[in-house]
N, C-alpha and C positions, 0 to 999 in steps of 0.2 A: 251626257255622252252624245256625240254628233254624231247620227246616223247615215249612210249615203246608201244610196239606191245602186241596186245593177242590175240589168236586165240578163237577165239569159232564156233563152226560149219563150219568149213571151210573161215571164212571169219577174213581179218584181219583189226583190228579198231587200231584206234590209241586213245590212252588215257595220260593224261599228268601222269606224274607221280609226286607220292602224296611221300610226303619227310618224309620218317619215321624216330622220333626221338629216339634213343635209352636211352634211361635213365638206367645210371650207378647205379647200387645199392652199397652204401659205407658199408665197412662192420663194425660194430659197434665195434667187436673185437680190430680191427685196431687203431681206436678211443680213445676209454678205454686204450690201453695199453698206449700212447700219457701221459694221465694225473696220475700224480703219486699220491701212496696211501694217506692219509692222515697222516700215521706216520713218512714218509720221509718231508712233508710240514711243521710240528711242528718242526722238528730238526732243517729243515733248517729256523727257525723263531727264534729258541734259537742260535745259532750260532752266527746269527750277530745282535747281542741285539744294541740295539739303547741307548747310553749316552745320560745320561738326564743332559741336559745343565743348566738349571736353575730351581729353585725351589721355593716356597711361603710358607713360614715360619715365626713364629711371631719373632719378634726385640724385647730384652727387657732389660732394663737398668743393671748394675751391676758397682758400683762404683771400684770395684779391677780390672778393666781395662783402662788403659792408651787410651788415644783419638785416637792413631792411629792403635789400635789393635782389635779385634774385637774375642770373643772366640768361636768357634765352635765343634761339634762332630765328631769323626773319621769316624763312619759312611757316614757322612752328607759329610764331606772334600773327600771319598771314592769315593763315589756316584758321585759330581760333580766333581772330581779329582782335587780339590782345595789342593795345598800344600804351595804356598806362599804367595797370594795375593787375595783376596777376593774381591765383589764388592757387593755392596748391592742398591737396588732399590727400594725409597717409594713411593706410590701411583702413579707410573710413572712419577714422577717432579724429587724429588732430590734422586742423585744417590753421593755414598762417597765408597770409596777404604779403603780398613784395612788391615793391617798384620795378615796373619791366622793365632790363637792360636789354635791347637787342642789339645783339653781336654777331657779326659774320662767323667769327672762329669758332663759333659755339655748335658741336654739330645738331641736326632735325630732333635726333629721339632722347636730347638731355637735356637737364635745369641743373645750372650751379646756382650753391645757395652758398651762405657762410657756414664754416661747421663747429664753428663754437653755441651757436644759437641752434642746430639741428640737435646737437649732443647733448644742450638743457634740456630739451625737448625725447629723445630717446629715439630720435630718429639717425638709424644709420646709415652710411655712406652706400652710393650703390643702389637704394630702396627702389622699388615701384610705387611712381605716386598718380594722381589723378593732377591734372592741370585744366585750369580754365581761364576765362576770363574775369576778374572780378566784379562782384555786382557792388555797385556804388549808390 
């Protein structure tokens, strides 16, 4: 224990000495300049846009397509960067590969498929399926 001296009226006492703690005051400026504006945080959010892997879109029959082909929109083909091979997923059981046909006339939120080949399968017209790109 470090001891210090104090004098008071001629006489000298000894006192422990008491540890004084300084406390740092952080300057807030310093802080703030650290975090960037909000207009730089939105750029850098649009920069690196996130591909959207898979999508839920209704399935709906169309007899002018061949079983192994399945027709979709350019947009849609865009979006999941579907150019040759497609995959589609129904109610998370059965899943069937098709030849991307991209069609103008085909609107953004459908897949025509054949529906002889959906019907073997137990999948009806109309359905909500899961769409992607196929992995090769």
């Amino acid at each position: 224990m470090n001891l210090s001296e104090s004098r008071s009226e001629g006489r000298v006492e000894a006192k422990p000495e008491t540890e004084v703690k300084e406390e740092r005051k952080i300057d807030i400026k310093k802080l703030v300049a650290i975090i960037p504006p909000p207009t730089m945080l939105q750029s850098m959010k649009k920069s690196r846009q996130v591909q959207v892997k898979e999508k839920r879109i209704r399935l709906r029959y169309s007899p002018d397509v061949s079983p192994e082909e399945a027709k979709i929109s350019p947009q849609l083909a865009k979006e999941l960067d579907i150019s040759d091979y497609l995959e589609i997923t129904v109610a998370g059981r059965k899943r069937f590969k098709f030849k991307a046909i991209i069609d103008e006339n085909t609107p953004y939120d459908i897949v025509f498929v054949n529906p002889d080949l959906m019907r073997q399968n137990g999948v009806a017209d109309n359905s909500i399926c899961t769409i992607r790109r196929a992995r090769t």
